[in-house]
N, C-alpha and C positions, 0 to 999 in steps of 0.2 A: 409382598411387603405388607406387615399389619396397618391399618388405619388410624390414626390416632382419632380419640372419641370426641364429642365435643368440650367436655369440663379438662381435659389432657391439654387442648389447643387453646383455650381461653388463658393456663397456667403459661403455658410457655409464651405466649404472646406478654401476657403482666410481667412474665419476668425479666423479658427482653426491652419492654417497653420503656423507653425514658421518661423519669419521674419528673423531672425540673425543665425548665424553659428554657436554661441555656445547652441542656442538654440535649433536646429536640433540633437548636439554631446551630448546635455543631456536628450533629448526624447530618442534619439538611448541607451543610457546605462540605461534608466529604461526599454526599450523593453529588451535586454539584461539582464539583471538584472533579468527580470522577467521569461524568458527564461530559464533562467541556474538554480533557483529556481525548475523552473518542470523536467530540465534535471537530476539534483542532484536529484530528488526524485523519478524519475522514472528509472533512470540507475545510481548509487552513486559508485565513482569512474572511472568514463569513462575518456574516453579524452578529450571528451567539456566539465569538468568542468573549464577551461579556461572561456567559456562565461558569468560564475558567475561573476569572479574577472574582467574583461574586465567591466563591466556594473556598478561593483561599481570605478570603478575610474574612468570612467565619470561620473558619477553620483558626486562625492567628487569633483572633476575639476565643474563640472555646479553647483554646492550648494555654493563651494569658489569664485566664478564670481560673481552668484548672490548676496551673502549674502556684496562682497564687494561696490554691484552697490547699495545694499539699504541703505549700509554706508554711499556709496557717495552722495544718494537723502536726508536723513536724515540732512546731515550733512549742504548740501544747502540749505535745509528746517527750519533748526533751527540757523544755522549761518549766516546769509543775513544781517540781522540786527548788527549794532554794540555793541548793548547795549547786545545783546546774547550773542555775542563772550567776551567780558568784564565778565558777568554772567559767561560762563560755565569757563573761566580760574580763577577766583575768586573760583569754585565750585572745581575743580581740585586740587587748591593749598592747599585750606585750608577745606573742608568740607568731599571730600572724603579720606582722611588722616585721619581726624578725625572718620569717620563713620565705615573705619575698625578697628580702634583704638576698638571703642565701638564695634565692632562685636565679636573683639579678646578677648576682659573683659570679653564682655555675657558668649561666647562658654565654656572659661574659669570656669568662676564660678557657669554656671550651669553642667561641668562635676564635679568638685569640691564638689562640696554639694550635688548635685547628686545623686553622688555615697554614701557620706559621709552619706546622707540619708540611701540611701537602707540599706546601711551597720548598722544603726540605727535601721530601722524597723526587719533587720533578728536578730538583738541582741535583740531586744522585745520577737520575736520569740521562740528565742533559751532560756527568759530566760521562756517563759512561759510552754514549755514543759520541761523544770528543775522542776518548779513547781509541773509540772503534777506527774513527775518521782519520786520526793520528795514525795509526797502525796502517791502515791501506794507504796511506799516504807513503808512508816508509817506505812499504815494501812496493813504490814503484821508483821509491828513490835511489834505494841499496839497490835493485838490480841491473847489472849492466847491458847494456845491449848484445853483449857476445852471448849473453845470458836469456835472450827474450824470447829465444824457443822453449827452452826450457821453463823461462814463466807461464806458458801455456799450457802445464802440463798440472794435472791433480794432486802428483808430489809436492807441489811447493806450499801445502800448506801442511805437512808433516815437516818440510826442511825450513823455511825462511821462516816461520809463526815462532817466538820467541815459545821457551815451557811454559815463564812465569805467566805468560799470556794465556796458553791452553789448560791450563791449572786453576786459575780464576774463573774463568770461565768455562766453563765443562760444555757447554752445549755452542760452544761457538761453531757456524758455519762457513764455509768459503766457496765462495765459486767463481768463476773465470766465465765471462760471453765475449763472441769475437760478433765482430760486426757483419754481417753478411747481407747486402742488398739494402742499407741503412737502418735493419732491424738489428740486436744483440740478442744471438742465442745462444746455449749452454753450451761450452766446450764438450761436455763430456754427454754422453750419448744417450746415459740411463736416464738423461733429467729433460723434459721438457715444457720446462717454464723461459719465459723470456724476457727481457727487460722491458720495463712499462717504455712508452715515448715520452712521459710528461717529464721524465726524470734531469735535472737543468746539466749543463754541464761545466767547469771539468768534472766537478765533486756534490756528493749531497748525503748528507745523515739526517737522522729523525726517527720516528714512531710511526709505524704502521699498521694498519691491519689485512690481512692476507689470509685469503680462507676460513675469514672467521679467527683466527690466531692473530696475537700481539706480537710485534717483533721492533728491535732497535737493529736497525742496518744504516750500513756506510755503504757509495756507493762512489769509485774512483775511475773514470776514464781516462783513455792513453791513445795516441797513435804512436806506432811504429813500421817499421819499412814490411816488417812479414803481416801488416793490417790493424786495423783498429780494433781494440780487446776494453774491458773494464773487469775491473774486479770488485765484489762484494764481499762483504762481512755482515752474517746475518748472525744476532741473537733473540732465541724465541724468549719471550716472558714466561718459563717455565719455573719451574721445582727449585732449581738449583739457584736459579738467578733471583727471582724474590728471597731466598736465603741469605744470598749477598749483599742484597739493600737492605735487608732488616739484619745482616753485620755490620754495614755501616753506618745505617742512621740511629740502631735500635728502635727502627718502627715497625710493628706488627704489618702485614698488608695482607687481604685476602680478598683475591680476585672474584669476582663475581661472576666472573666468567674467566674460562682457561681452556686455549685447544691446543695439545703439541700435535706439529703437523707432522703425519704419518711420512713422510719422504725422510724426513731424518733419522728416521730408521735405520736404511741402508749404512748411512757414513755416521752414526752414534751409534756405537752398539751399547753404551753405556745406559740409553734411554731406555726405560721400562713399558717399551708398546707391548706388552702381550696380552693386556688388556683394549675393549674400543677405547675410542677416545673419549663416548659422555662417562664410560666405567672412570676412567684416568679424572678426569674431570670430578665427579664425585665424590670419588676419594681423596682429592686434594680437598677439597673445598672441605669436609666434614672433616679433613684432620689439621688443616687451618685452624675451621673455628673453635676446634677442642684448645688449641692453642691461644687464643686472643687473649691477654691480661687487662681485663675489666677495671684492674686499678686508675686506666688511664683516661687518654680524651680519645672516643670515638667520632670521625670525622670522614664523612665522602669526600670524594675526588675525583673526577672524571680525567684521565690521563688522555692528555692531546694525542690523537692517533690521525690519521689520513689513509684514506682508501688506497692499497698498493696497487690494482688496477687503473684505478681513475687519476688518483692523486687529489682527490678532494674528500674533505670529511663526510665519515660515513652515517649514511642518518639514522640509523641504532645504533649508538655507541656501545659496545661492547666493550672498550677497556676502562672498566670501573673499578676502583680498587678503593676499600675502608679501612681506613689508616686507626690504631690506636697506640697513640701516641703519649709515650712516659712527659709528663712534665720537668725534666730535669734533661732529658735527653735534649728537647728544643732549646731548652734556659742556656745548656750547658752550648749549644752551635751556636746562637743569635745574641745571647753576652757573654761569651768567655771572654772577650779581653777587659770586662770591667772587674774582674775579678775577686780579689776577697772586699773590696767593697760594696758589691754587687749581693755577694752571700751576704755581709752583715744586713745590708736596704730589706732584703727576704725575710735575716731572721729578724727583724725587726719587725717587719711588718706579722709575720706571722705571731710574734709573742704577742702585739698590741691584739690581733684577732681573736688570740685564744683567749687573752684578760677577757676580752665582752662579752664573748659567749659564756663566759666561767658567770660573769655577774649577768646577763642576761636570765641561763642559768638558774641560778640564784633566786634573784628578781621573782620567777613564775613558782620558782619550790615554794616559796615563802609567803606567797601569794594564797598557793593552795593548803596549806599547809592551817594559813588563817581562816580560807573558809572551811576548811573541816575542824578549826576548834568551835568555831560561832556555829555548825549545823551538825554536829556529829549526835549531840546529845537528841536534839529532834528526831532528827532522822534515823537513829536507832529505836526510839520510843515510835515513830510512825512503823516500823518493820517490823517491831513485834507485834503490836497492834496486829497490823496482818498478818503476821504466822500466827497467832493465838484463833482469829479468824479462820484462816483454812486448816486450822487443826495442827499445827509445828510446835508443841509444848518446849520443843528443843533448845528454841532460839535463846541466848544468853545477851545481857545487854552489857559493853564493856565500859567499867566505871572504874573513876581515881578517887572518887572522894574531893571533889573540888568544888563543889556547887550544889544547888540545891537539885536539880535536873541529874545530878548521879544520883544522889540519893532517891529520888523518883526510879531512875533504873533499878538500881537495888532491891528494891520493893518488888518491882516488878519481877528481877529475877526468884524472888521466895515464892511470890506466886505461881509464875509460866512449874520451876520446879516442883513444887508439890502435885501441880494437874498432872505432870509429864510421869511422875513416879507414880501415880493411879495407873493412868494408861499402860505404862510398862508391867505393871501385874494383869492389867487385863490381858494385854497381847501377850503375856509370857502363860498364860492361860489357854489360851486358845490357839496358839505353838503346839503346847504340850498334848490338846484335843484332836490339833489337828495331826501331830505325830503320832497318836495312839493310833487316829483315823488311816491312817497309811498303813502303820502296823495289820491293821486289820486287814485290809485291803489283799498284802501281801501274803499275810497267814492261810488266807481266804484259798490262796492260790496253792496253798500246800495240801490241803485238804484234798480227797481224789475229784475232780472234775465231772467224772462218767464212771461208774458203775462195769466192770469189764464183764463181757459175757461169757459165761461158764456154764457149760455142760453140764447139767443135774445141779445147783446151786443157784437160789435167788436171794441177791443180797439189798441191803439197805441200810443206810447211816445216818448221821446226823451228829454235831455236835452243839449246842447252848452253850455261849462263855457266860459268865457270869458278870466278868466286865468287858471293856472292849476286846478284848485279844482274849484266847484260851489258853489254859497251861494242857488240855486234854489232846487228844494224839489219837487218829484210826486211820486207818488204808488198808488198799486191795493192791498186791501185788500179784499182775497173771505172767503165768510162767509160760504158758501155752494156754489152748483151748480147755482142757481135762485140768490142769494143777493152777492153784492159786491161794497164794498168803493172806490171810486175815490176821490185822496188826490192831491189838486196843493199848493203850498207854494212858496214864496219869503223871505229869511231873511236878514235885514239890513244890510247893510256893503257888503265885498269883501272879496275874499281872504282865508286865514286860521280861522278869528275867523268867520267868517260866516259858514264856511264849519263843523266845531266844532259844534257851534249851534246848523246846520242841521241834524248832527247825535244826539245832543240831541233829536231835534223835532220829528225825526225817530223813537228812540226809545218809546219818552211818546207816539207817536201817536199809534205804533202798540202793546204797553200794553194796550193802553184803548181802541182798535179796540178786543181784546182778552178779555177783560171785559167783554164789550156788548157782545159779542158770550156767553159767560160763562152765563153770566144774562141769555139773553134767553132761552138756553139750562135749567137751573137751573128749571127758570119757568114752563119750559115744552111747549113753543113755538120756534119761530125762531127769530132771528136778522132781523129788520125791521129798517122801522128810523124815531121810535118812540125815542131815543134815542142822535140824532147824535148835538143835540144840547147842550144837556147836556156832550156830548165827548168834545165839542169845549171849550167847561168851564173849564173842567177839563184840558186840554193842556194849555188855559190860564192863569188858576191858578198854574201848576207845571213850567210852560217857566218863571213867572213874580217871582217866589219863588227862582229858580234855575239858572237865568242870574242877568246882571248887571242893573239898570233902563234904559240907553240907548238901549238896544237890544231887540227886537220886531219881530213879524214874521206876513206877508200877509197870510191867509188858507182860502182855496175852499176846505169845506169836501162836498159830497155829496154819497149817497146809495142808491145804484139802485136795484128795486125787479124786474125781468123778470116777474114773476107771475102775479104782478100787473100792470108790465109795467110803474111803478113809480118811483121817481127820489126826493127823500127826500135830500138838501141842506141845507147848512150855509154858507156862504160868509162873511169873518173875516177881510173887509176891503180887501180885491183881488182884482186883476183885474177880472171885471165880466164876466165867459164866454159866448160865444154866443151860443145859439140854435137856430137851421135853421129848420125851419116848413113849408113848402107848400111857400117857397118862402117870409118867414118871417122872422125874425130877433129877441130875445130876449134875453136879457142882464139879468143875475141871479144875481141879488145884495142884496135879501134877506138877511140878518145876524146881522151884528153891526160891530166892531172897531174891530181892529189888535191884534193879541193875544201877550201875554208877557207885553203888557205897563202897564196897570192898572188892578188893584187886581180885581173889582170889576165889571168886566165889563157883560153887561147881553148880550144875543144872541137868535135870533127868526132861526127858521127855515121855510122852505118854502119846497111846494110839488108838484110836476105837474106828470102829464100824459103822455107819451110820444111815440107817433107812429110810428108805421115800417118807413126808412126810415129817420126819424130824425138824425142832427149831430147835436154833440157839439164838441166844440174849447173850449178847458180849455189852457191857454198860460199865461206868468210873462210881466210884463213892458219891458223886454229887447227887446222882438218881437216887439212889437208898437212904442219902441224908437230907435229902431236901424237903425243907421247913414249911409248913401254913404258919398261918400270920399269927398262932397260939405259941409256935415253939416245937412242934409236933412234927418228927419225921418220917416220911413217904415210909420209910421199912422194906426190908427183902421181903417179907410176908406177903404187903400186897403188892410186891412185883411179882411174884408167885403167884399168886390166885387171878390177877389182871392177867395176865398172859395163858395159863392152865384153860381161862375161860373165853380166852381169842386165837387160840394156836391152829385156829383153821383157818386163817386171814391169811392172805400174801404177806410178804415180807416190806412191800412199801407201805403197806395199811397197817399193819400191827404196828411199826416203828412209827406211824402219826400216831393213834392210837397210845401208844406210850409216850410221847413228847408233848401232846396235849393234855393228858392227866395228869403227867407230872406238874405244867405250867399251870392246869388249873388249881393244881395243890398248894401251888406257894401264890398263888392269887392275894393280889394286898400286902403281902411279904417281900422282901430281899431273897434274892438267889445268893448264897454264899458261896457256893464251889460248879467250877464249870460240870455242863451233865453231858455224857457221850453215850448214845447210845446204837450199836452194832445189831441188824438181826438177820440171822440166814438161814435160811429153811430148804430144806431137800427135797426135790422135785423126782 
């Protein structure tokens, strides 16, 4: 781990260090504070627990400083302005008045129905274990003794249980326990639970919980001559059954907890256990709450339950259920018999309600409304002020012509406007600079990158635009090791559409440079320039299809084979380069007319030989016209003689060599036309 140096440790310490004194008094009582914490825990009742209470009252002393110094930053933060101060005392008078007004209703009426709810859904409740109670009651009334074997049996709750009863109730349970040894256990053999003892007798219904599951059971005992029996009727607080209370109270309810107990399995096959029970549980609950209508009064409720074991309540209540409760639902159970005069007292009250809040309303619209006429005129002149400052010539100030303070605006708008139309010719300037500067960029990348290596040929290039971007045009395309295209071009014009052009030209030329490869390859020979005349037609015919009739392009294609040490051209109306042979001079002007003008134009190609030792100058009109600062241009003459008396140079030093002379020719002058200058010498 590095060391921090001394001036490192000094910095962080100042930085950390509290500046103020009450700043220090409340670092010291959370050290304290925190102290007396470990002393109390680790010696409780000593005599420093002093250093606990010491630590919290500075601490309470440095929280009331603080809390009054961010009162007082707030307060200068949002009161500066006058039209705030206007705002927050209009807010004060009339809005927060009103808001606890409404806070007080809510509170109010959602304990009110609330409650009035809960007390709704436990009377559903209570009446459906009446039901329950009712029902086993019956059926030890309707059965007759000649009959009491038979009530012993698992069929009787398919025969004696009315439909309307098992139709209501879907998950209703029955079971029979006979008494044996003063315990009741289950008739039937698959089941072995057994009756609690606390259970009173003859009868008893209520709310349970049982394994963690909720349940309403009736619980009815009997003697008779073949032994003492009792019968139950269990319903669990499942799926089905909360569906029934929220049909007939229309109150939402969602259990907080929910277990169907796995045994009712066997005797419901209608119940869906193929999931565990926290899966079951889960699902209920997240497709409850998808269902809760938020319109209403959300309101707990701990549903009275008793341990079925013990018979005494259980001390984690698990049967919690969150009522949300329609307000018309309760209105409509706790005063229906007041009737339509009950609705009129409602609509009454409610129209008085909505009158105040319409002028309450009102009241604060009107309010504000006042203080943005008295501070609008300010406060717009304060914000241009600072947009004119950080440079926003934009900002407009909005005026009616009603005061002297519009007319000040006014003013002000002819000013901010006149800066702002400066500034927008300057940045629509330097758009345009920096759009060129792109152009370049990109043009930059069309030019060749690297120089391809070729067997007996050393090349070199270079192009000078004149302005930002060039209309001038060269490339190497290699075909292999041995063959390789040398491309010079000039297109019409300056500037951007020339520069456009040339990345058209670019493009058609090295798809149909990729052609001829492709041909040859196809045929099962190489790229020669058997072809290159037939390229020149084609750039012809795609430039003269795909520009306007005035835009035309100069092209020097020619393909050189190492192998054969040949130099297959077209000359498209170019400037003719030079070859320099043993102290000779020739001009390659084999070809025809300018590419892009006429649809039809034909083209020859031309073939030479070319010996160790030979250069060529491939160059645009801007090298031969290019001016000194008299008027006086460069000439083919002496690009003849300059070169005739350096043609023993490599081909990267002659091409400096020429793009240096030429530059120092127009020294103190304007470049009028881009200069491109190609040189390739045979090695």
């Amino acid at each position: 781990m590095k060391r921090l140096s001394a001036p490192q440790w000094e910095n962080i310490k100042e930085t950390f260090r509290p500046q103020r004194r009450i700043a220090r008094l409340t670092l010291v009582g959370a050290v304290l504070y925190v102290l007396g914490l470990i002393i109390d825990r680790a010696f409780p009742d000593s005599l420093f627990g002093f250093v606990h209470n010491l630590g919290v009252i500075l601490l309470l002393a440095g929280g009331v400083y603080y809390m009054f110094g961010a009162f007082l930053w707030l307060q200068r933060k949002l009161l500066w302005k006058v039209r705030n101060k206007l705002i927050v005392s209009y807010a004060f008078v009339g809005i927060v008045p009103l808001a606890l007004l409404l806070v007080m209703i809510w509170l109010g009426a959602k304990l009110v129905f609330g409650q009035l709810g809960a007390v709704y859904l436990s009377s559903e409740i209570d009446r459906i274990t009446d039901e329950l109670e009712e029902l086993n009651v019956a059926l030890h009334l309707t059965q007759p003794r000649a009959e009491q074997k038979a009530f012993l049996s698992d069929a009787l709750y398919e025969r004696a249980i009315p439909a309307d009863i098992r139709s209501r109730y879907a998950d209703l349970e029955f079971h029979v326990f006979v008494e044996h040894e003063g315990k009741y256990a289950p008739l039937s053999l698959s089941e072995e639970k057994q009756l609690p003892a606390w259970i009173p007798r003859p009868r008893w219904r209520g709310v349970v919980m049982d394994n963690g599951a909720v349940y309403l059971r009736s619980v009815c005992f009997r003697e008779s001559p073949l032994g003492n029996y009792a019968t139950e009727f269990s319903l669990p607080l499942s799926q089905s059954t909360i569906d029934l209370l929220q049909q007939r109270t229309g109150i939402q309810i969602l259990p907080l907890q929910l277990k169907i107990p796995a045994g009712s399995a066997a005797r419901k096959p209608h119940l869906e256990l193929e999931k565990s029970q926290s899966e079951q549980t889960s699902a209920f609950l997240s497709d409850a709450g998808s269902k809760l209508a938020l319109r209403g009064i959300a309101w707990p409720s701990l549903l009275q339950s008793i341990d079925w074991q013990t018979g005494k309540n259980p001390l984690n209540v698990k049967g919690v259920v969150v009522l949300v409760s329609s307000f018309w639902n309760i209105y409509n159970h706790y005063f229906y018999d007041t009737g339509d005069f009950g609705r009129l007292i409602l609509l009454v009250l409610g129209l008085v309600g909505a009158v105040c809040l319409v002028v309450e309303a009102f009241s604060v619209l009107l309010g504000l409304l006042i203080a943005r006429s008295i501070t609008a005129s300010v406060h717009h002149l304060s914000s241009g002020a600072q947009s004119i400052l950080v440079g926003d010539f934009g900002y407009r100030i909005k005026t009616r012509n009603r005061d002297e303070l519009d007319h000040l605006g006014q003013t002000f708008n002819q000013m901010s406007a006149s800066m702002q139309q400066l500034l927008l010719e300057v940045a629509e300037k330097e758009r345009l600079e920096k759009e060129i500067e792109i152009a370049r960029e990109v043009q930059a990348q069309l030019f060749p990158r690297y120089i391809p290596k070729t067997s007996g040929l050393e090349l070199s290039g270079t192009c000078i635009p004149a302005r930002t971007v060039s209309g001038d045009y060269y490339d190497f395309v290699a075909h292999s090791a041995t063959v390789i295209d040398v491309i010079v071009s000039d297109i019409s014009g300056k500037g951007i559409s020339a520069a456009l052009l040339m990345a058209n030209l670019q493009s058609t030329i090295r798809s149909q440079a990729s052609i001829s490869r492709l041909k040859g390859e196809f045929s099962g020979g190489r790229a020669d320039g058997a072809d290159v005349c037939s390229i020149v037609q084609m750039i012809n015919r795609q430039l003269y299809e795909n520009t306007s009739p005035e835009k035309y392009a100069t092209l020097f294609y020619g393909r050189y084979n190492s192998e054969t040490c040949s130099l297959t051209y077209c000359n498209a109306g170019h400037n003719p380069p030079l070859l320099f042979n043993d102290g000779s001079v020739k001009r390659l002007e084999a070809g025809g007319t300018v590419v892009g003008l006429f649809d039809s134009s034909s083209y020859e190609q031309s073939q030479l030989i070319l010996n160790r030792g030979n250069v060529l100058v491939f160059y645009t009109d801007g090298l031969t016209e290019a001016e000194d600062p008299h008027g006086e241009e460069f000439g083919e003459k002496r690009l003849v003689e300059l070169i005739a008396a350096n043609r023993s140079l490599s081909a990267e030093k002659l091409r400096l060599l020429l793009s240096d002379t030429v530059q120092g020719w127009t020294a103190g002058g304007e470049q009028y036309d881009d200069i491109t200058i190609v040189v390739a010498r045979v090695r």
